[in-house]
C-alpha positions in Angstrom: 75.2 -24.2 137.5 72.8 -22.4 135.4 75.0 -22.3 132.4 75.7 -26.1 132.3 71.4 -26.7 132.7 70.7 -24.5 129.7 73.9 -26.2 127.5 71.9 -29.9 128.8 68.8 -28.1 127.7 69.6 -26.6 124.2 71.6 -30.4 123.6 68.3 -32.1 124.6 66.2 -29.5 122.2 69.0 -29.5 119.1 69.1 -33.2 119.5 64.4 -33.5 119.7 65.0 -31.1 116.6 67.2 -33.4 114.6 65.1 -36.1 115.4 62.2 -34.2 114.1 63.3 -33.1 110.8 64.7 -36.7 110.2 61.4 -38.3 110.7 60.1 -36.0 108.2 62.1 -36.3 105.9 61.8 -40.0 106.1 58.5 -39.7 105.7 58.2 -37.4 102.9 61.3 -39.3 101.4 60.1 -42.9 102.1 58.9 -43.6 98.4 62.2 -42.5 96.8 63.9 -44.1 100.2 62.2 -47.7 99.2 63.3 -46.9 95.5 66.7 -46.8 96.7 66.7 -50.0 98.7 65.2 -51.8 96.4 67.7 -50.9 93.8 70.6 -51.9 96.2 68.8 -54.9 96.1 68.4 -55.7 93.0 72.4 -54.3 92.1 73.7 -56.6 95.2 71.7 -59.5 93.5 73.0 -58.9 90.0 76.2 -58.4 91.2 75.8 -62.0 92.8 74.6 -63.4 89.8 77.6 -62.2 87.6 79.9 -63.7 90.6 78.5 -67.1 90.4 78.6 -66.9 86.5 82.3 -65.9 86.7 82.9 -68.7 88.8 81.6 -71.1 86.7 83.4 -69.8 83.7 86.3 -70.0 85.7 85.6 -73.5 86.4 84.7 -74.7 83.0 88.1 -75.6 81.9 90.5 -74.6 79.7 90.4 -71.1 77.8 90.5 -71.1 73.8 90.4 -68.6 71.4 86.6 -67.2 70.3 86.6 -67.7 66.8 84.4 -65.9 64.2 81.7 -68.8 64.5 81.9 -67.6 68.1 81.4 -63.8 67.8 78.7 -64.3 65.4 76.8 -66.6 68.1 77.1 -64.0 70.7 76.3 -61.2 68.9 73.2 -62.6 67.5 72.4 -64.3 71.1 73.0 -59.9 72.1 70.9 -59.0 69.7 67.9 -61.5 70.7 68.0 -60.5 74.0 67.8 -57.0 73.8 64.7 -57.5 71.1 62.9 -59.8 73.9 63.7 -57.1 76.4 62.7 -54.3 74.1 59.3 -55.5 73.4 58.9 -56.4 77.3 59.5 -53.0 78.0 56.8 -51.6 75.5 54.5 -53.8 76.4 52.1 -52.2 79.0 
């Protein structure tokens, strides 16, 4: 019936629409869009890393207490590291 072509045809046309304004915004988006995919990346990788360092903690045998000798070490090693990354950043 007439009614059931024009439904097909206003699907088909909403559906080419959709598809339009997608592809445009993908490619008006697709700087922010690699942005995004890259920092997924880079998050999934991290998240990885900190894994495999937990394991290995995990692994390394028996806990004991940090003592103040301890601390201080990782404070100052803190402290180091976010100077190195600091100046890395400033640097052009």
């Amino acid at each position: 019936s007439d009614g059931s072509r024009l439904y097909c045809a206003r699907q088909h046309w909403l559906t080419h629409v959709d598809t339009s304004i997608l592809a445009y915004h993908l490619v008006e988006n697709r700087g922010a869009l690699m942005k995004r995919n890259i920092g997924l990346s880079q998050r999934r990788s991290a998240k990885e890393a900190l894994q495999v360092e937990i394991l290995k903690g995990i692994g390394s045998g028996k806990a004991t207490p940090m003592t103040d000798k301890d601390w201080y070490t990782l404070r100052a090693e803190v402290v180091k590291r976010h100077a190195e990354r600091k100046k890395h950043i400033q640097t052009p």
